[in-house]
C-alpha positions in Angstrom: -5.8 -46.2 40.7 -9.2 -44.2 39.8 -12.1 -45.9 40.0 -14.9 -46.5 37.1 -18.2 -45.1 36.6 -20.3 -48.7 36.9 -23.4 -45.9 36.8 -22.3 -44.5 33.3 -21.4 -47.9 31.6 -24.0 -47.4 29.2 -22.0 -44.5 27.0 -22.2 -43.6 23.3 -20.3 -41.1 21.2 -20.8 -39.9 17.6 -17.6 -39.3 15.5 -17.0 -37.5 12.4 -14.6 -39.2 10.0 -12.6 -37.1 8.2 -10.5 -35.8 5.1 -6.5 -35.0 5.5 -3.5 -33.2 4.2 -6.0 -31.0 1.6 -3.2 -31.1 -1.0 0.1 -29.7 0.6 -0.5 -30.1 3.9 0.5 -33.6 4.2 0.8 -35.4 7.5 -0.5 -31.5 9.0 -4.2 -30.8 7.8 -7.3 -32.5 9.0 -10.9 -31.6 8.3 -13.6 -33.4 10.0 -16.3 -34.2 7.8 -20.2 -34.9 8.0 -19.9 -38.5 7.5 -19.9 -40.7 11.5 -19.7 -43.0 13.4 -21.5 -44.5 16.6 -19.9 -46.3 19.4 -21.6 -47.7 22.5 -20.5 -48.9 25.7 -23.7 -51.5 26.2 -22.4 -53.5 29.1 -20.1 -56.0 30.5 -18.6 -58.5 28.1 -19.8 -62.7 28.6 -16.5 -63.3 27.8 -13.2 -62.8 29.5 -12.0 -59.9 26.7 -14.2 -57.1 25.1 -16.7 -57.9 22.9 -18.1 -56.5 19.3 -21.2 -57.2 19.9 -23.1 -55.4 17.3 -21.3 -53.7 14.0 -23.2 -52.3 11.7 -22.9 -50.5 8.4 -19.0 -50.1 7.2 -18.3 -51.2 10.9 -19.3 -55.1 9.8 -16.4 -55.6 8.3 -13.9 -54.6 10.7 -11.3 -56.9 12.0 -12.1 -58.3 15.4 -8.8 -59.2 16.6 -5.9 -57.6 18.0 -6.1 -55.4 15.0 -9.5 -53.7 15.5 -7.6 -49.8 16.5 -11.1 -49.0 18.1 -10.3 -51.5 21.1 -6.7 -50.7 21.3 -7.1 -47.0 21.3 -9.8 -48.2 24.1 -7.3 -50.3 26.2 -4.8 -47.6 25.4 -6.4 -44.9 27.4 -7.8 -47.1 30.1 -4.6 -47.7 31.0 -3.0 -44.6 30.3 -6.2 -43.3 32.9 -5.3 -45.6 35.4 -8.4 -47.6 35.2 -8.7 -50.8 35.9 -8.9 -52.7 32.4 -12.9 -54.8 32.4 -14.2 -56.5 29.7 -17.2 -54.7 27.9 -19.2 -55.5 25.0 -19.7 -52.4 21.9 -22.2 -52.0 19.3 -20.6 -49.4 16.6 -22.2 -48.2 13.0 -20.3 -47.1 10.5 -20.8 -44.9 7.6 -17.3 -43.8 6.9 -16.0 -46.2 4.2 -12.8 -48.1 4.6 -9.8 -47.5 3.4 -11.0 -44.0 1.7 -8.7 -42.1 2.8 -11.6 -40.6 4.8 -10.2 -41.2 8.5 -12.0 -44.9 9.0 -9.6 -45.6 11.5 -9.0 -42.0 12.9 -12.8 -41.9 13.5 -12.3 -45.7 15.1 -9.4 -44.9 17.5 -11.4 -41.0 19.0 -14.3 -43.3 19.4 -12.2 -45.3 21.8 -10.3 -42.7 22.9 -12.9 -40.8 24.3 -15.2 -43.4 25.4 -12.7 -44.5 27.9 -12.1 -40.6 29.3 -15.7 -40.8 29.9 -15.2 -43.3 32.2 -12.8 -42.1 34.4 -14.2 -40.7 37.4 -11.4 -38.2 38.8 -10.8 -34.4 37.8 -7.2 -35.8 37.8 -7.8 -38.1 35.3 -9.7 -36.2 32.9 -6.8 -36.0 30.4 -6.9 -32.6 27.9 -8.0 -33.2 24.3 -4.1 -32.4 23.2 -3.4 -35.5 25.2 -5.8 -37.7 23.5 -4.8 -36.1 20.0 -1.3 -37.1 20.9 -2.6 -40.5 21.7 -4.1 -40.7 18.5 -1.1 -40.2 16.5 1.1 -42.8 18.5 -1.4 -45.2 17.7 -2.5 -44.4 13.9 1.5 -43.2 13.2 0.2 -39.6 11.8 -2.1 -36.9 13.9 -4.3 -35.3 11.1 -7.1 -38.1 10.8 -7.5 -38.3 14.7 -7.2 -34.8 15.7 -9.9 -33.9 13.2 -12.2 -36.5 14.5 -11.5 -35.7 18.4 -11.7 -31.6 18.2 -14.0 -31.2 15.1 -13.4 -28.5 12.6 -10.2 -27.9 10.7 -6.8 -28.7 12.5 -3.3 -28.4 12.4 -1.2 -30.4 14.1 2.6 -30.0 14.7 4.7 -32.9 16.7 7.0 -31.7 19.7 9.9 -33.1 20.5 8.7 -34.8 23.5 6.3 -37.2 21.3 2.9 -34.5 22.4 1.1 -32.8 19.8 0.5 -28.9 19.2 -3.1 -28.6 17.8 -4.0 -25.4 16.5 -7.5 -24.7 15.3 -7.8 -23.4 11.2 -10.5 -21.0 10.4 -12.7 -21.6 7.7 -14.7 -19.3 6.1 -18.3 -19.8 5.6 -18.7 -19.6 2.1 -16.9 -23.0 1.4 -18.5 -26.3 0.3 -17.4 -29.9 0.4 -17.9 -32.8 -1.6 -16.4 -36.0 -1.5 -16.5 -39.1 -4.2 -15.2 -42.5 -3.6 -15.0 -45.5 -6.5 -15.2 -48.9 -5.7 -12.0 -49.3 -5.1 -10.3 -49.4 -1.8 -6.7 -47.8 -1.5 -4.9 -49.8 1.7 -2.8 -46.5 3.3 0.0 -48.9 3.6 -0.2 -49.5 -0.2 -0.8 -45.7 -0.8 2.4 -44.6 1.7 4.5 -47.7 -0.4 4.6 -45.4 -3.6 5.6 -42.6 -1.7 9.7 -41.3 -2.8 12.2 -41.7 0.1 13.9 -38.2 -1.6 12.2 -35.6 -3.3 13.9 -33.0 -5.5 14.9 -29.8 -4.0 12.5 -27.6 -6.1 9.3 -29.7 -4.6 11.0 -29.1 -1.0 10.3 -25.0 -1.8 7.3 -25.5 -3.9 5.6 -27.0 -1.0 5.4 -24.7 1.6 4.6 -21.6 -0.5 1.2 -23.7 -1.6 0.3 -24.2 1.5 0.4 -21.0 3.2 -2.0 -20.2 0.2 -4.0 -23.0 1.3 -4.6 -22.3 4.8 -5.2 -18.3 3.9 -7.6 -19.7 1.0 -9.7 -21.5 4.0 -10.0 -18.7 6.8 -10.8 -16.0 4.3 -12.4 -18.2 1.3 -10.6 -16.3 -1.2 -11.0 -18.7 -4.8 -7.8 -17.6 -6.3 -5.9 -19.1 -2.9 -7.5 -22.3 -2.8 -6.6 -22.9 -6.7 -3.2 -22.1 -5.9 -3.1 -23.6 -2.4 -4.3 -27.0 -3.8 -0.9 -28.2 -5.7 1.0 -30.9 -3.9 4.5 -32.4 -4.9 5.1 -34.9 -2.3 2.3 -37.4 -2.4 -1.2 -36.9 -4.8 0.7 -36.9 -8.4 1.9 -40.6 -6.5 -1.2 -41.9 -5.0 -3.6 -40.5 -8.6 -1.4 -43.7 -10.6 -3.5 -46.0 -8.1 -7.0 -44.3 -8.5 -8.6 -45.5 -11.5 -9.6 -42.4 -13.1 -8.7 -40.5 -10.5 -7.2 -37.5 -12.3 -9.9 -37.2 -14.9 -12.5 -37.0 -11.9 -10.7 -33.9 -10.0 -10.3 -32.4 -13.7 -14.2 -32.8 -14.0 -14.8 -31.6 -10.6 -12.3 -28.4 -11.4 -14.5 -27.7 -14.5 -17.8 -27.8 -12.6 -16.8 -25.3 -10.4 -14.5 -26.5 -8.1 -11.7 -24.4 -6.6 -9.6 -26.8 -4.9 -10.0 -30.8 -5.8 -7.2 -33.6 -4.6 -7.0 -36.7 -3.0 -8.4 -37.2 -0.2 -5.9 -38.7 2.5 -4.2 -41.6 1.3 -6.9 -42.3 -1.6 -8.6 -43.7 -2.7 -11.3 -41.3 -2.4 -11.1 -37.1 -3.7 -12.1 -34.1 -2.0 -13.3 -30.6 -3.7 -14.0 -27.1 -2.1 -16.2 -24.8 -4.2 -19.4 -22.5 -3.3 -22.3 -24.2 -1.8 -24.5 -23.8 -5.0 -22.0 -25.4 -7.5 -21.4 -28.0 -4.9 -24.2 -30.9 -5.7 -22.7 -30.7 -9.7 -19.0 -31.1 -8.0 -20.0 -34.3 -6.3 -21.5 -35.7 -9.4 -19.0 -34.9 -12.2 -16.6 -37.3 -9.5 -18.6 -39.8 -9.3 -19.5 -39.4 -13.0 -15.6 -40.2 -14.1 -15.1 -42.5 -11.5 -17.2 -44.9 -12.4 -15.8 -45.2 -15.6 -17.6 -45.9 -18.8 -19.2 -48.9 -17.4 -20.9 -47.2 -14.8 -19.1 -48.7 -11.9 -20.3 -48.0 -8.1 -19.0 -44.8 -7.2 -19.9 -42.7 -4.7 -20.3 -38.8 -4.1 -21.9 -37.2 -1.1 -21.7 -33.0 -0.7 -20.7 -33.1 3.0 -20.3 -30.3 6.0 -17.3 -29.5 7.8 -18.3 -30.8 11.6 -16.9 -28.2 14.2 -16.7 -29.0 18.0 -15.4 -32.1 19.9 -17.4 -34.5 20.1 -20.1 -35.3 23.2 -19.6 -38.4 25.4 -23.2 -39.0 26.9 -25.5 -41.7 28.0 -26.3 -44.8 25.8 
């Protein structure tokens, strides 16, 4: 059984949280966003179980049970490692808002994931990042949110038979911006997936793929024309916009401030829009604008950056 690193107990990570599926590529497409969190390894737990010693910003409201998918993605890989499971105590900050559809919990379980590869202390052990994306999925039940957060950028991610994941790294083009707007609201993903149809008709089946192989040619070369057509989806947004107060007259403002693609993001209950940088700050407000309705509700709308490269597991 591999040993710990006693001298590197004191680790932190920063993880980006993320948008998903970008229209038609449901269940496929994640895009890690400029919006993190921190998690810390600060020592050995008082108790006889891990500890949450310190949560901070979104983070505060987390469950500290059984359910907390930061500490089971944590156990998860220590014992998948081979390392002997010891209590610890964790300070995280959040900024990622919950239950978003802006990878809350796919953020949550890298954090954990990789955290407890840092701690392994064999070459052996040093499991790839496929392995931990994989990892991710069998915890969170769908590989977008999680591979975005544990390899950065945009990815793809395609199941193989044998439960491990194929993660292939999407180009995107320089010229594209990013905004996202949340309303007040929170959109549980159980709730959003319990509106989804069992059966769709055959003509969405088609319609589907052809949008996004515009999408993902829309994003490496940053062509406008292919992100408009890219961004139609007939298996889930049409759903999940009936729960989103508002939610279709925001992307229809975003689209007329300049927007070239603007959907849900993830399961909702927040949106996403790509455009050109300078049109960008003007996206993010005609979102927020709508969704906060005519009484002026608390919204939110931030004009993010795509975050590329895995994240760094270093010293506390």
């Amino acid at each position: 059984m591999a040993s710990e690193r006693d001298e590197l107990i004191d680790l932190c990570v920063r993880v980006p949280g993320s948008t998903s599926n970008l229209g038609p590529g449901f269940d496929f497409v994640g895009l890690a966003l400029s919006i993190f969190l921190d998690a810390r390894i600060v020592g050995r737990s008082r108790t006889s179980s891990h500890e949450l010693a310190d949560l901070r910003g979104t983070a505060s409201a987390w469950p500290r049970g059984p359910d907390n998918v930061f500490l089971r993605a944590f156990d998860h890989a220590t014992d998948a490692l081979g390392l002997a499971r010891a209590p610890l105590r964790f300070a995280i900050a959040s900024e990622i808002p919950l239950a978003r559809g802006l990878g809350s919990s796919g953020a949550a379980i890298a954090a954990g994931l990789l955290l407890a590869r840092a701690r392994a202390s064999t070459t052996a052990a040093l499991e790839s990042d496929e392995t931990l994306c994989a990892w991710g999925c069998e915890i969170e039940g769908h590989p977008d949110n999680t591979s975005a957060s544990l390899l950065g950028g945009c990815t793809l991610s395609i199941p193989r038979a044998d439960g491990t994941l194929r993660v292939i790294r999407q180009d995107l083009h320089p010229s594209l911006g990013f905004a996202v707007a949340w309303p007040e609201q929170a959109l549980a993903t159980r709730d959003a997936r319990a509106v989804l149809p069992r059966d769709v008709p055959f003509a969405d089946a088609v319609e589907n793929p052809r949008r996004l192989a515009a999408l993902l040619e829309g994003l490496r070369s940053g062509d406008e024309e292919l992100l408009r057509l890219g961004e139609h989806d007939r298996l889930h947004v049409r759903h999940r916009l009936e729960l989103i107060g508002r939610g279709a007259e925001a992307l229809a403002a975003a689209r007329e401030s300049g927007a070239w693609l603007a959907t849900v993001s993830g399961s909702g209950s927040a949106l996403f829009a790509i455009g050109p940088h300078a049109r960008m700050d003007a996206i993010a407000e005609a979102m927020r604008g709508e969704l906060s309705g005519p009484r002026g509700g608390a919204a939110t709308a931030r004009v993010v950056e795509a975050v590329a490269g895995t994240p760094v597991v270093g010293p506390g």
